[in-house]
Backbone as CSV, one residue per row, in Angstrom:
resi,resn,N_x,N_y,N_z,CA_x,CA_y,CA_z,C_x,C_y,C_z
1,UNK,137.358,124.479,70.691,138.495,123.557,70.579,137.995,122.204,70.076
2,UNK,138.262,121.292,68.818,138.363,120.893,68.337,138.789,119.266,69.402
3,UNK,137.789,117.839,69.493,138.182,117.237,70.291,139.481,116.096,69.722
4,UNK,140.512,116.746,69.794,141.429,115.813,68.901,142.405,115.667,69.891
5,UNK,142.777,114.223,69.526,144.051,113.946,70.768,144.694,112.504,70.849
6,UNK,145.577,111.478,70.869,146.246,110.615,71.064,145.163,109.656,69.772
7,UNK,144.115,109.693,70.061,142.897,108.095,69.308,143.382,109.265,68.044
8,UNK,142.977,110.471,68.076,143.117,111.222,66.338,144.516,110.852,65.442
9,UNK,145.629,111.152,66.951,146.673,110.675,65.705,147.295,108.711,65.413
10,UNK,146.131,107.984,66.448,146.571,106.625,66.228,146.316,106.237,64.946
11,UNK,145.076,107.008,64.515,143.721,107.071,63.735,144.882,106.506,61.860
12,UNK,145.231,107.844,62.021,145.892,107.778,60.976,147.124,107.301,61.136
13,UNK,147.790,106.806,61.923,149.589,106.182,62.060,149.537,104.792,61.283
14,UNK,150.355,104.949,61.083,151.074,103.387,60.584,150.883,102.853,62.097
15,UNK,151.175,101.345,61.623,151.377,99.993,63.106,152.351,99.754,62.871
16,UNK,153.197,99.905,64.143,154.369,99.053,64.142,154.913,98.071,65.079
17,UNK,156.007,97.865,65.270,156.083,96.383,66.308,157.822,96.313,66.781
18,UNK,157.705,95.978,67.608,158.885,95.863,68.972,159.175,97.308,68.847
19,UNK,160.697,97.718,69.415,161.033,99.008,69.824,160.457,100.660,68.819
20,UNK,159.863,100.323,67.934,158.972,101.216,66.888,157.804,101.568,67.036
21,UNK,157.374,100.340,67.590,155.800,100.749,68.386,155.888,101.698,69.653
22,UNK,156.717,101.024,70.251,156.769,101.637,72.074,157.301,103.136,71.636
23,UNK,158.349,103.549,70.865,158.182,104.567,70.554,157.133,105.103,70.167
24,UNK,156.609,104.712,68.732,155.111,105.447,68.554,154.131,106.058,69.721
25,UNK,154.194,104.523,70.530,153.303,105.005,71.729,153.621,106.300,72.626
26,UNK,154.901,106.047,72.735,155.268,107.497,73.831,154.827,108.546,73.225
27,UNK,155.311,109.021,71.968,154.730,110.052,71.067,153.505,110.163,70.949
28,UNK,152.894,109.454,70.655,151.305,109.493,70.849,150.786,109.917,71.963
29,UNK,151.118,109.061,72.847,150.498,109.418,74.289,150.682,110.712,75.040
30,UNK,151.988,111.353,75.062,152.580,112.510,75.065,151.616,113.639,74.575
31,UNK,152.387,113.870,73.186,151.885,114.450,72.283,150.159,114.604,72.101
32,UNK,149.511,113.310,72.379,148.399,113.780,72.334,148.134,114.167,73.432
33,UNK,148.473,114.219,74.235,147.744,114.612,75.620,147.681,116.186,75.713
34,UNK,148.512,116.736,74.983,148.483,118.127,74.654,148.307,118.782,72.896
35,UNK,147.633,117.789,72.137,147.219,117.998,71.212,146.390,118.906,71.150
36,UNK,145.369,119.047,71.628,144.218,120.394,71.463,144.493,121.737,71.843
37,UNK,145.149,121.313,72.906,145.443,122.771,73.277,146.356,123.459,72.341
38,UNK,147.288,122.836,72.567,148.670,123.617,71.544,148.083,123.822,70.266
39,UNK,147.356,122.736,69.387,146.897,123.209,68.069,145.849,124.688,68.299
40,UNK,144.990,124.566,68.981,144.169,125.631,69.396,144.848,127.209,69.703
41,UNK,146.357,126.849,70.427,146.915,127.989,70.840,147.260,128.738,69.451
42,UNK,147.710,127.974,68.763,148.370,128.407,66.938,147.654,128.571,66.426
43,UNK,145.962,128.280,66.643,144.999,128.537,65.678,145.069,127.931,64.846
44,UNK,145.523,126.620,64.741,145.462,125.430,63.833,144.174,125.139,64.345
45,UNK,142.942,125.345,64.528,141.514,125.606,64.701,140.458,124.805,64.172
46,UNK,140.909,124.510,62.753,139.380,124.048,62.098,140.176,122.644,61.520
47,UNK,138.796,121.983,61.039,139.432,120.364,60.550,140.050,120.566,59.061
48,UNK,140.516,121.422,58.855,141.176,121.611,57.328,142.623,121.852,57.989
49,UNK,142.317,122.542,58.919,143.899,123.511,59.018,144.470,122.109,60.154
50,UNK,143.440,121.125,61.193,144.461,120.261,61.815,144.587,118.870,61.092
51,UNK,143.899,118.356,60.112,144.201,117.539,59.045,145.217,117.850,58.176
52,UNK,145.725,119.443,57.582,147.107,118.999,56.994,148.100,119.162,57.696
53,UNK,148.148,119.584,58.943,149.290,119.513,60.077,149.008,117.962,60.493
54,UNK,148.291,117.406,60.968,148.318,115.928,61.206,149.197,115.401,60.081
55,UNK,148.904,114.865,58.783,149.024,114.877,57.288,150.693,115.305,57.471
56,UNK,150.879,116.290,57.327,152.727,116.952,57.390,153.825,116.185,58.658
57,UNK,153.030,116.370,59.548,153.850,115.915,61.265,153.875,114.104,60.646
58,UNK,153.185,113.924,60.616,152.848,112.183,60.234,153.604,111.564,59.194
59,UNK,153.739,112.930,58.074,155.166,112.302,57.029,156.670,112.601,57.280
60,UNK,156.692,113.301,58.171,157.707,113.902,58.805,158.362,113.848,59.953
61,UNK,157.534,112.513,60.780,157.957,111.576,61.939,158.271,110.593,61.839
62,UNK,158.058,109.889,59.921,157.574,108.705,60.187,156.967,108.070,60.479
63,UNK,155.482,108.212,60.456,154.517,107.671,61.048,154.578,107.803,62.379
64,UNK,154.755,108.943,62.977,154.557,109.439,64.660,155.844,108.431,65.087
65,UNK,156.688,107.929,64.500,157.622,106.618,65.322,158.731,107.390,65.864
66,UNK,159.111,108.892,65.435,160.004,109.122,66.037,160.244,111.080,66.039
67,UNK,160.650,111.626,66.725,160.953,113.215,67.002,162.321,113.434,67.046
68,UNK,162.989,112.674,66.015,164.733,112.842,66.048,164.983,112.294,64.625
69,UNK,165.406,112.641,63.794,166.055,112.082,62.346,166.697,111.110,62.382
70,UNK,166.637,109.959,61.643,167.207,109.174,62.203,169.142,108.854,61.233
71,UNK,169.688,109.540,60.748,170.894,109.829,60.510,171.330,110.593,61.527
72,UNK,172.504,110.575,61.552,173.897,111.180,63.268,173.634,112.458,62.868
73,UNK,173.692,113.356,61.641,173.771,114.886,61.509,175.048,115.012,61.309
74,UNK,175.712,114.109,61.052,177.280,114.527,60.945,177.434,115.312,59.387
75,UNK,176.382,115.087,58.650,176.225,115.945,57.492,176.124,117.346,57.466
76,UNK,175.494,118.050,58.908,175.362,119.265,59.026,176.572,119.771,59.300
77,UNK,177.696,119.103,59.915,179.071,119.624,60.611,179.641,120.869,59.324
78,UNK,179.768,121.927,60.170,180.566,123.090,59.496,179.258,123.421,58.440
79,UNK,178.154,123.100,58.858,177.206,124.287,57.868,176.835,126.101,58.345
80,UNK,178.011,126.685,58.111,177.454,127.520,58.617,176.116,128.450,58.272
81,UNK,175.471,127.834,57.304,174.065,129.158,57.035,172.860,128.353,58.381
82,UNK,173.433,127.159,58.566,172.731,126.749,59.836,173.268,127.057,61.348
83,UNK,174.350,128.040,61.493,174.815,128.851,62.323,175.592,127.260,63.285
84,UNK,176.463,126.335,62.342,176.780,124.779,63.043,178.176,125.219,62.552
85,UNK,178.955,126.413,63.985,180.294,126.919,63.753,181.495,126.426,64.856
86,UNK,180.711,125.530,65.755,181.831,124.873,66.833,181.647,123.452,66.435
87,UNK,182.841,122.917,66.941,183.277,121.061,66.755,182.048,120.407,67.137
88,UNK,181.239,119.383,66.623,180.168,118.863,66.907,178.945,119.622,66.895
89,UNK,178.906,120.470,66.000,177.301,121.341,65.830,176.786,120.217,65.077
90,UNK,177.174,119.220,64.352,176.329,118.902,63.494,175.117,117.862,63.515
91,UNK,176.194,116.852,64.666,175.116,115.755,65.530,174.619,116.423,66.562
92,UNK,175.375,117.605,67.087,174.373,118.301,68.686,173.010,118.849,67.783
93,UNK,173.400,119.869,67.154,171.958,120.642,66.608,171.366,119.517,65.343
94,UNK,171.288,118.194,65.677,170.333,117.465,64.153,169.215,117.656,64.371
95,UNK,168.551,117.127,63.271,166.965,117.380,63.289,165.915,116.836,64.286
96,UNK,164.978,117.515,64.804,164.522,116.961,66.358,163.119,117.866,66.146
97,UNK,161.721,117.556,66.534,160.934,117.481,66.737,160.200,116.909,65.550
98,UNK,158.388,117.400,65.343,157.412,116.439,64.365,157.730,116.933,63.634
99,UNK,158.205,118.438,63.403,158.787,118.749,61.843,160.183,119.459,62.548
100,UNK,161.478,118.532,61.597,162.539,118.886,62.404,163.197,120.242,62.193
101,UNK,163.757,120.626,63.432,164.626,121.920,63.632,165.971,121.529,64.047
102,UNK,166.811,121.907,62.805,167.892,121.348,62.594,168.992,122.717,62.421
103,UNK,170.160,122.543,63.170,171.336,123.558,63.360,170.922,124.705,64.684
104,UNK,172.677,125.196,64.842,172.390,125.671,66.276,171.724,126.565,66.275
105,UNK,171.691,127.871,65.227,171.094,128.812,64.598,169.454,129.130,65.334
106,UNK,169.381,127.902,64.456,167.958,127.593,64.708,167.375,127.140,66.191
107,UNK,167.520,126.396,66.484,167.800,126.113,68.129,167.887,126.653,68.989
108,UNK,168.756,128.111,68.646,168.560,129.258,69.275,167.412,129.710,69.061
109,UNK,167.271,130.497,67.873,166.114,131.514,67.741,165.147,130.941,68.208
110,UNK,164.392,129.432,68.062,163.007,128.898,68.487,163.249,129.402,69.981
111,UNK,164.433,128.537,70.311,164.504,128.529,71.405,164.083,129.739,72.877
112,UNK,164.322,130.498,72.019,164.180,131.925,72.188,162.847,132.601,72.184
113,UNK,162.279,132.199,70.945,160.969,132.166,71.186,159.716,131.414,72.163
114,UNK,160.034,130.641,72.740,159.296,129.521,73.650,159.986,129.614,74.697
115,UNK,161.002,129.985,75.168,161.373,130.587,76.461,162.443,129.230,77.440
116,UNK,162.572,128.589,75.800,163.132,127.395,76.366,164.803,127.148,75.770
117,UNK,165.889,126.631,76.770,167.454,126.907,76.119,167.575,125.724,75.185
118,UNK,167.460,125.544,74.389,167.210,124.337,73.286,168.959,124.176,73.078
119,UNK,169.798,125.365,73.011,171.306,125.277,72.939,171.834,124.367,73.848
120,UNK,171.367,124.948,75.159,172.064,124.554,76.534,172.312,122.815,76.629
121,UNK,170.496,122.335,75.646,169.950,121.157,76.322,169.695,120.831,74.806
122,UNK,170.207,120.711,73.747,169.457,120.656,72.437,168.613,119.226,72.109
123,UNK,168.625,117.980,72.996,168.105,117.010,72.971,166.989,116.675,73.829
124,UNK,166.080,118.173,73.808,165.012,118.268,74.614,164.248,118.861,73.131
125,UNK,164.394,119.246,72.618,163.419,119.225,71.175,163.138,118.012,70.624
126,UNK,163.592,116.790,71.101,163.054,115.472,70.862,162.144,114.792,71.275
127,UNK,161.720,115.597,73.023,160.576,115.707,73.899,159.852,115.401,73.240
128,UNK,158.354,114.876,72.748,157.140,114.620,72.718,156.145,115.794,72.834
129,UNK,155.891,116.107,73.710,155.336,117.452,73.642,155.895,118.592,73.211
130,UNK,157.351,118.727,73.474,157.904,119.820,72.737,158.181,120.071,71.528
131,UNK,158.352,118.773,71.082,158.128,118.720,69.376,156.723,119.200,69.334
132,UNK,155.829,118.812,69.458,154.283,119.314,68.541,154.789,121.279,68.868
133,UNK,155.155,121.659,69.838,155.713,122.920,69.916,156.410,123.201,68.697
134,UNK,157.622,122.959,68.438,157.927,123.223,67.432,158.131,123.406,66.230
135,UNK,156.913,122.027,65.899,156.074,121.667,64.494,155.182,122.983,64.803
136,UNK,154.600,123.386,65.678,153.180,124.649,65.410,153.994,125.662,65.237
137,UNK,154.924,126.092,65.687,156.134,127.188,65.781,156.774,127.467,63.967
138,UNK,156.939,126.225,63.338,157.573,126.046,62.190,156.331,126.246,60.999
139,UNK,154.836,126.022,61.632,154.208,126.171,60.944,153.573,127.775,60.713
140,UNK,153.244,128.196,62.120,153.377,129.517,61.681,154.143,130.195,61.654
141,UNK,155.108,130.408,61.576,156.541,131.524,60.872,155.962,131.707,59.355
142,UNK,155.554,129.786,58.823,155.672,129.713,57.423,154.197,130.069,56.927
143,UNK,153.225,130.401,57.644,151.818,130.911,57.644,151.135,129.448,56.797
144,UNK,151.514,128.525,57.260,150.625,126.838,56.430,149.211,127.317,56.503
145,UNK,148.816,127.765,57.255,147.454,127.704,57.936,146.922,128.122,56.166
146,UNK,147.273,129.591,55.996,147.057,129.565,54.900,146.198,129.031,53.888
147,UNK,147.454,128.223,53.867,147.683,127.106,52.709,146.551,125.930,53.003
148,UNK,146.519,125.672,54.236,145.451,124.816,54.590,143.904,125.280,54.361
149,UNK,143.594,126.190,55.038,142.248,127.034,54.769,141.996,127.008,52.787
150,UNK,142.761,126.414,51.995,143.042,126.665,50.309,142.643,124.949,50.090
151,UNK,143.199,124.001,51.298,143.337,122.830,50.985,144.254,122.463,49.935
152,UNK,145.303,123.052,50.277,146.648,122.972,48.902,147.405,122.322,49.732
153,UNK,147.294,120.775,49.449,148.515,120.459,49.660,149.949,120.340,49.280
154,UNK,149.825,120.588,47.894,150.857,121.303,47.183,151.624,122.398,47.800
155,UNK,151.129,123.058,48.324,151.986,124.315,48.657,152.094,124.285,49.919
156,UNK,151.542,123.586,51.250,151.315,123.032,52.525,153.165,122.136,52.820
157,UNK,152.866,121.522,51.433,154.105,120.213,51.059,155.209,121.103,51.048
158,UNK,155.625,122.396,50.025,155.935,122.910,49.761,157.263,123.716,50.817
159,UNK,155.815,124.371,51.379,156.570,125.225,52.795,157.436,124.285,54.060
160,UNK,156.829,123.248,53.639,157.571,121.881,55.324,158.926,121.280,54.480
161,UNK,158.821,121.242,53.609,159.626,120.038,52.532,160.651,121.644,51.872
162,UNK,160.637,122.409,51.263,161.159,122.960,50.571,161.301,122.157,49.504
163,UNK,160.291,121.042,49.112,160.027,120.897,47.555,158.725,119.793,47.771
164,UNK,158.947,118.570,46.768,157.672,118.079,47.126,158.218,116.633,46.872
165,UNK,158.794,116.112,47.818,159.345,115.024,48.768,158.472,114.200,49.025
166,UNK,157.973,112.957,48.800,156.947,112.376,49.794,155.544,112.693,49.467
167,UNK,155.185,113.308,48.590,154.002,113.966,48.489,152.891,112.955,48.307
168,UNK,152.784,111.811,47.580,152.402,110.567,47.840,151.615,110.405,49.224
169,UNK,152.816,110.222,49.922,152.557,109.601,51.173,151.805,110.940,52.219
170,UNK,151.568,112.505,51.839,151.741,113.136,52.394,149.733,113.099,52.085
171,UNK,149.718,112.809,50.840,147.977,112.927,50.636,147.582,111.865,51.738
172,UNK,148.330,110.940,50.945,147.463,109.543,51.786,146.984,109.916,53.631
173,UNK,148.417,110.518,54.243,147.631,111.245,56.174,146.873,112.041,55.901
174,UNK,146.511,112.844,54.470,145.691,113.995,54.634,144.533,113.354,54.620
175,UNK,144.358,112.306,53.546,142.914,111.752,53.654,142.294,111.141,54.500
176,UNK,143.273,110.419,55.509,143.075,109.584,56.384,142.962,110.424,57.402
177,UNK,143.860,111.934,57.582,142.955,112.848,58.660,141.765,113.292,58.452
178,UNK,141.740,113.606,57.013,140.399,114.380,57.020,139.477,113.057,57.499
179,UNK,138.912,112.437,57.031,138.303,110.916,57.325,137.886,111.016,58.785
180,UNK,139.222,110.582,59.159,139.078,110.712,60.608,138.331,111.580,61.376
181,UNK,138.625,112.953,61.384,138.484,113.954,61.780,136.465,114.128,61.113
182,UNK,136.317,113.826,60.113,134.899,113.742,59.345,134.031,113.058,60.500
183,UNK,134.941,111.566,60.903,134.292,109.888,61.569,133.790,111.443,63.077
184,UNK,134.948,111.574,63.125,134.975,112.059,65.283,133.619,113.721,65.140
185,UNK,133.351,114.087,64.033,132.409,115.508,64.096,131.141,114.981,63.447
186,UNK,131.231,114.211,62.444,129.756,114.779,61.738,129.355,112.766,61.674
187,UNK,130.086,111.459,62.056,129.957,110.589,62.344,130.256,109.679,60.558
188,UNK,130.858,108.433,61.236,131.089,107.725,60.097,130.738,107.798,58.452
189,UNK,131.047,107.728,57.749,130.128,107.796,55.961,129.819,106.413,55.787
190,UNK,128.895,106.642,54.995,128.532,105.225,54.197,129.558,104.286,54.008
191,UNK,129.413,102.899,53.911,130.595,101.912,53.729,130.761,102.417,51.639
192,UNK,130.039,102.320,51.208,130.373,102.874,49.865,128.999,104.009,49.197
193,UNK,129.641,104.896,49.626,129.222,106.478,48.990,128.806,106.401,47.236
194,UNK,127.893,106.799,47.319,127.312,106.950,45.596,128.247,108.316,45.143
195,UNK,129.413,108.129,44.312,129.833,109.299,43.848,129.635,109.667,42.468
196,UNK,129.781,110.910,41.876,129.679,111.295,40.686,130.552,112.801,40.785
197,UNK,130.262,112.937,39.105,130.826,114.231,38.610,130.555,115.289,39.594
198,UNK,131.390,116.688,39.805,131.049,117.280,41.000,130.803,117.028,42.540
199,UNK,131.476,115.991,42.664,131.832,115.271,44.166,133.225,116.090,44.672
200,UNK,133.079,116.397,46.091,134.377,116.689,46.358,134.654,116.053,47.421
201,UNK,136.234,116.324,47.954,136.416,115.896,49.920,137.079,114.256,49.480
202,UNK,137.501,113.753,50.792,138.436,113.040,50.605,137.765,111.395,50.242
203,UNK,136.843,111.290,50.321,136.562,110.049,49.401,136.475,109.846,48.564
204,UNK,136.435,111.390,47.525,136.953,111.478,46.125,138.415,110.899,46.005
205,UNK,139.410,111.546,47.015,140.753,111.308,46.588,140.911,109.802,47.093
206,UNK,140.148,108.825,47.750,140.185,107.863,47.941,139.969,106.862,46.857
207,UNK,138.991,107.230,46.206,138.510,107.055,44.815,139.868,106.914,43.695
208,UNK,139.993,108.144,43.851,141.612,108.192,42.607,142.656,107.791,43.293
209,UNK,142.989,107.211,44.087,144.123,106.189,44.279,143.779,105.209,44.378
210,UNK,142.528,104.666,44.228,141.917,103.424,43.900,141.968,102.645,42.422
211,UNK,141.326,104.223,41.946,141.538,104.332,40.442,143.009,103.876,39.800
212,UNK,144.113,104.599,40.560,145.601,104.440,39.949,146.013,103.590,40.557
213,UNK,145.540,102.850,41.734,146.317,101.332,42.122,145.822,100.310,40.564
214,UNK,144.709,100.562,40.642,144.415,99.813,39.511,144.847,99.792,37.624
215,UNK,145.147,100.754,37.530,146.423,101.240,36.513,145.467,101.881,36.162
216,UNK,144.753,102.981,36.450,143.794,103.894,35.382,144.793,105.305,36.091
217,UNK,145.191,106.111,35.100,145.497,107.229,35.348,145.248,108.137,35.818
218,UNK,145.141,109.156,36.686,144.479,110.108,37.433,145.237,110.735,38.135
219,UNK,144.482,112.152,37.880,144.885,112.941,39.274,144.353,112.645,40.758
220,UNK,144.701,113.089,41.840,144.536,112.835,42.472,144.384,114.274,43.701
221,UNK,143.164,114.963,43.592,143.205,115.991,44.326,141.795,115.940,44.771
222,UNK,141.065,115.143,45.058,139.702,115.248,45.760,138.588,116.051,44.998
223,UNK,138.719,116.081,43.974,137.809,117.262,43.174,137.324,115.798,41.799
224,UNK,135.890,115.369,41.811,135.493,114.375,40.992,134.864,115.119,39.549
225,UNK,136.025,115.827,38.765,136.033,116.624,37.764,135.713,115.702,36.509
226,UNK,136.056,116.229,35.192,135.599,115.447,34.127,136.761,114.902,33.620
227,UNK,138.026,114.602,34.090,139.314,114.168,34.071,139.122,112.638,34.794
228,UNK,138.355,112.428,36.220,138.494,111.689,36.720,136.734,110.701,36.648
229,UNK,135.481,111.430,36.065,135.137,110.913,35.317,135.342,109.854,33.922
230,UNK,136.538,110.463,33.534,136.681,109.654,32.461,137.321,108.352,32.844
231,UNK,137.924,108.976,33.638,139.008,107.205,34.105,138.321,106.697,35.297
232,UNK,136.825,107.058,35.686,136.014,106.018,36.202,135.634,105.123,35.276
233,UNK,134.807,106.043,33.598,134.589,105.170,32.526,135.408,104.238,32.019
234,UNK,136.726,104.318,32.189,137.707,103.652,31.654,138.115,102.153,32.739
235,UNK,137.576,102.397,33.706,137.900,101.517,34.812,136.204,100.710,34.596
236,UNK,135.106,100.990,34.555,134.558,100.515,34.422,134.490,99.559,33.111
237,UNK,134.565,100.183,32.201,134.389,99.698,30.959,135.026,98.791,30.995
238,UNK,137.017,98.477,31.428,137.712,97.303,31.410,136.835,96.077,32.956
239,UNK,136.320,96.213,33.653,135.472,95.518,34.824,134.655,94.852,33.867
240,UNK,133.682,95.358,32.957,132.387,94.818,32.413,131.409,95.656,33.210
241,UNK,131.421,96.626,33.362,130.397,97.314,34.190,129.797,98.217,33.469
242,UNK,128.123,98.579,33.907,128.112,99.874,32.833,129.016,100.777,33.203
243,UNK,129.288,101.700,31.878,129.973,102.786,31.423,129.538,104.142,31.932
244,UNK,128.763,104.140,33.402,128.516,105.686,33.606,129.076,106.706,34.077
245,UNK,130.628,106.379,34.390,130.929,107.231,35.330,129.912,107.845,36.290
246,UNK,129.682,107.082,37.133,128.801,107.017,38.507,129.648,105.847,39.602
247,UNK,130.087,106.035,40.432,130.666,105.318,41.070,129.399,104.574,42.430
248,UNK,129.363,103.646,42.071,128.399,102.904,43.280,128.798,101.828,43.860
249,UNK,127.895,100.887,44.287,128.350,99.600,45.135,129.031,98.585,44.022
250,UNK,128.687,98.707,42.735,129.217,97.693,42.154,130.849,98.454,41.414
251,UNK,130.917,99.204,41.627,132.294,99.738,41.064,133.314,99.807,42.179
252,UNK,132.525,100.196,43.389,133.534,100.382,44.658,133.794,98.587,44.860
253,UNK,133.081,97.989,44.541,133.406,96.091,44.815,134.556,95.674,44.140
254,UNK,134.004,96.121,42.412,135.531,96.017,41.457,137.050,96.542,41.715
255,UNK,136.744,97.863,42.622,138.036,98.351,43.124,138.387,97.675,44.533
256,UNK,137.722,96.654,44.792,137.981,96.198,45.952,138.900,97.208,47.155
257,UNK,137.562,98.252,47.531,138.619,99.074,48.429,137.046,99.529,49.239
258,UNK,137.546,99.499,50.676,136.616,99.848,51.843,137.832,101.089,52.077
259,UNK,136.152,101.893,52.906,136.633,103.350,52.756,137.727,103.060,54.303
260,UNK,137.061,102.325,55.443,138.393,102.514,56.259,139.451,101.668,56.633
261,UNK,139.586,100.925,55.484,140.774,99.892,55.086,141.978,100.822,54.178
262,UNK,141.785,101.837,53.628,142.575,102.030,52.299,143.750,103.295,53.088
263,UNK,145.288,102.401,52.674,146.216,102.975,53.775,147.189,103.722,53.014
């Protein structure tokens, strides 16, 4: 079991302030307190497979601030493929845990599965701990793990989102879990890493959103290929720096970006 728990997901959260924080906190505190286990129970297991569930839950809470959508659901009223067929299905069954489960339908069947009346009581999937339940529940039906063990966040995005929503914001928790999760097993990295061609892992992808804050074009998938070589050269070359595509102390200075500052 994997030592992850409340500090793992502060690690990567947004900060927030008055009634946004104190929420955060409950969720955090909650939630992590049964973080290992429950990920462990799903076999969300290794630091690939709980970095893009961190990464997904984290774009999909809002930065851990909340386990309830924050629109009434009056949009769901009379959906029936979400089984929302009596007066008020639509704000009773809204979206509620780290990845939401939304309509009565649904509410049932989980419900059903975890041994818990989510119908009876449907504003107990907003619980803290019972959400990370139903985020691991939502994840394997949809087999993420998968997708994670591939490191696709593309298709990770895919299965939670039913398209690719947010995806932006969805790298940025991945990197900042993996990071994290890197800091808590194998201990901090260098303040600036000597990178080059054939570099992989997330200080590459730290790299290329460094790269594209700065207007150099790039992909952005953690893989330091000959695509993102070039638009190191191109970033250097406009700096005054040599031209090696080699990323070192004097290029990571020009991008003015520390590896555990970059949010």
């Amino acid at each position: 079991m994997l030592p992850v728990n409340a500090d793992t997901m502060r690690a990567i959260a947004p900060r927030f302030s008055g009634s946004r924080a104190e929420r955060q906190g409950e969720i955090l505190s909650v939630a992590g307190a049964a973080l290992a286990e429950t990920l462990d129970h799903y076999a969300i297991n290794t630091p690939l497979r709980i970095a893009h569930f961190l990464a997904q839950t984290a774009h999909e809470s809002a930065g851990f601030q909340t386990t309830e959508e924050f629109a009434s659901g009056e949009a769901y009223e009379g959906r029936s493929d979400l089984g929302n067929t009596e007066p008020g299905d639509g704000k009773r069954f809204k979206g509620r845990g780290l990845i939401q489960l939304t309509g009565r339908a649904n509410y049932k069947s989980l419900g059903a599965t975890i041994g818990t009346d989510l119908v009876a009581d449907p504003e107990r999937a907003a619980d803290p701990a019972l959400s990370l339940v139903i985020a691991c529940e939502y994840w394997k039906k949809r087999s993420i793990n998968d997708h994670a063990d591939r490191d696709d966040i593309i298709a990770a995005t895919w299965s939670v989102n039913g398209g690719l929503n947010g995806l932006d914001d969805r790298i940025r928790y991945l990197i900042k879990a993996k990071a994290e999760l890197s800091n808590a097993l194998f201990g901090a990295p260098a303040a600036f890493p000597l990178l080059r061609e054939g570099a992989r892992g997330p200080v590459v992808a730290r790299l290329q959103f460094a790269l594209r804050d700065a207007g150099i074009a790039t992909g952005i998938d953690g893989d330091f290929g000959p695509g993102t070589k070039a638009a190191v050269i191109a970033f250097q070359t406009g700096a005054g720096l040599e031209a090696d595509g080699i990323v070192g102390p004097a290029s990571w200075s020009k991008l003015d970006i520390k590896l555990e500052d970059h949010d």
